[in-house]
C-alpha positions as CSV (number, residue, x, y, z in Angstrom):
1,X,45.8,39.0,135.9
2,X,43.5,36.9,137.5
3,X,40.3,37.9,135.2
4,X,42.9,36.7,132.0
5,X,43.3,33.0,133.5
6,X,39.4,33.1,134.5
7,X,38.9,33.6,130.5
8,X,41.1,31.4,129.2
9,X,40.0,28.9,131.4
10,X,36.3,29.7,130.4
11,X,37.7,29.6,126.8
12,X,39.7,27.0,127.0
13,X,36.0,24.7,128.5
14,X,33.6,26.3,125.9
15,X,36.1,25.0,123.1
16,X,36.4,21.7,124.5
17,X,32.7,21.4,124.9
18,X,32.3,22.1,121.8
19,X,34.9,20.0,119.9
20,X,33.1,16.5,122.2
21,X,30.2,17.7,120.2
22,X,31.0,17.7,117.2
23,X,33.7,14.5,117.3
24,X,30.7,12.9,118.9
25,X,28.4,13.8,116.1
26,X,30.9,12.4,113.8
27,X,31.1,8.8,115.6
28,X,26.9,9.1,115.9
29,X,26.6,9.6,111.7
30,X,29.2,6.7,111.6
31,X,27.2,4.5,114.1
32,X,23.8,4.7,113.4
33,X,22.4,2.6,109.8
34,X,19.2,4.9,109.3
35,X,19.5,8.1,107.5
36,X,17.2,10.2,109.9
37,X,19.2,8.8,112.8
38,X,22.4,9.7,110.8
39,X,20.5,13.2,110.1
40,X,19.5,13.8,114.2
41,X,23.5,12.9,115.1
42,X,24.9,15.4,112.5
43,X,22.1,18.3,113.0
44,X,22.9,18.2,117.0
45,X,26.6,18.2,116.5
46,X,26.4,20.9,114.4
47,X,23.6,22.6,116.6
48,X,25.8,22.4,119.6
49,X,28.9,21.9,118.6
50,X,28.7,26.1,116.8
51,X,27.4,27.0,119.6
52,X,30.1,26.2,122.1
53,X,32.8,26.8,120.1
54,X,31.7,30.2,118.7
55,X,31.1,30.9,122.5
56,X,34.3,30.3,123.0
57,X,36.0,32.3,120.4
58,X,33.5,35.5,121.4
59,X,34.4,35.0,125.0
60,X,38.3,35.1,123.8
61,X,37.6,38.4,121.7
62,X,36.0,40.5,124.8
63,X,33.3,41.8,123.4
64,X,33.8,43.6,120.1
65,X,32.8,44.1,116.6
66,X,34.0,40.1,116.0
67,X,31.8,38.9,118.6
68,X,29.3,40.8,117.2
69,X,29.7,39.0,114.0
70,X,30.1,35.5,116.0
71,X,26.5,35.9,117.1
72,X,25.3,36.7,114.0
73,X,26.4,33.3,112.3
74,X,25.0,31.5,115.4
75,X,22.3,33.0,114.3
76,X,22.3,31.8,110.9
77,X,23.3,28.4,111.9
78,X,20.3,27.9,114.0
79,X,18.0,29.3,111.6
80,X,19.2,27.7,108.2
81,X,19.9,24.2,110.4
82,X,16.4,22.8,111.1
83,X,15.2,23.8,108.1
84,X,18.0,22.2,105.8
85,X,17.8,19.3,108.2
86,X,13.5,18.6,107.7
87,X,14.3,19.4,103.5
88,X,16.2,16.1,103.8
89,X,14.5,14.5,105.5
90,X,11.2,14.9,103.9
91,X,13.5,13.9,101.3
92,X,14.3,10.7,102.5
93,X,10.7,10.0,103.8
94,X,9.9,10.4,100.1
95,X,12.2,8.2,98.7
96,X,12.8,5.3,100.7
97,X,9.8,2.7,100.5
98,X,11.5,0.7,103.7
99,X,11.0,4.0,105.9
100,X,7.7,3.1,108.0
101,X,8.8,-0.7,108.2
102,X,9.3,-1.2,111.9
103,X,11.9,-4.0,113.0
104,X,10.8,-5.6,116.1
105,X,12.9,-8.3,118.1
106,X,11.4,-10.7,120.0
107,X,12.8,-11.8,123.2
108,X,12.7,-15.9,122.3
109,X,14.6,-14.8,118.9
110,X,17.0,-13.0,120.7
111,X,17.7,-15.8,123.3
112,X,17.8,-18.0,120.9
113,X,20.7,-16.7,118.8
114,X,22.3,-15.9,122.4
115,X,22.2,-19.3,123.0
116,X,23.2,-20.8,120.2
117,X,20.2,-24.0,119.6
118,X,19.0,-23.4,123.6
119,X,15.0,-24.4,123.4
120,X,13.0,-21.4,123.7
121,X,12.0,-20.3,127.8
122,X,14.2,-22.5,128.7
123,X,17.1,-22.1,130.9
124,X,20.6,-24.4,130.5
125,X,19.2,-26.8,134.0
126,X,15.9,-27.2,131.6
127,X,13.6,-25.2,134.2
128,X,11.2,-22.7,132.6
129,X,12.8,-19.1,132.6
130,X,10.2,-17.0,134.6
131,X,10.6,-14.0,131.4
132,X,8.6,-16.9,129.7
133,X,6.0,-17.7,131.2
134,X,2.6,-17.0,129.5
135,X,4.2,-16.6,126.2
């Protein structure tokens, strides 16, 4: 009796882990704008997010012929996975001209948007903002 709720608790975890992967995945392709930051969300979610959940359901089974079979498409998952995953994005790297731009945000630019017409290393008293100085 006590070695079913041990399982089920164990099940119940490993399912759970798995599901906050792969809902988190979901709300990481929906978050990032880049396609190889969309790619890295998705390929962990599914990376992990198999993994714990077919954990799970092969911890529910006991071990059997299922479990067995479990493994085996873990298996596949994290062999056909990475490699799907650097087709598209050698893919992408082909494709997109914009991909080895780099953005860079300087700290007056930033300040002043913040501060909405503020002069730059400056604070609102008018002294000189130590982050400033030398620049």
């Amino acid at each position: 009796m006590v070695w079913e709720w041990i399982r089920f608790f164990a099940v119940a975890a490993l399912l759970l882990v798995g599901m906050f992967f792969e809902v988190l995945a979901v709300f990481g392709v929906q978050k990032f704008k880049k396609a190889l930051n969309r790619m890295h969300a998705a390929a962990m979610g599914d990376t992990l997010g198999v993994l714990f959940i077919f954990l799970g359901l092969m911890v529910m089974r006991g071990f059997t012929m299922d479990s067995l079979k479990l493994f085996l498409v873990i298996l596949f998952f994290w062999m056909a996975s990475p490699v799907s995953g650097h087709m598209i994005s050698r893919l992408e790297a082909m494709t997109n001209p914009n991909l080895g731009e780099i953005s860079v945000i300087r700290m007056g630019e930033q300040k002043a948007e913040a501060g909405a017409g503020q002069a730059e290393g400056k604070q609102k008293d008018g002294k000189e903002d130590p982050e400033h100085e030398g620049i």
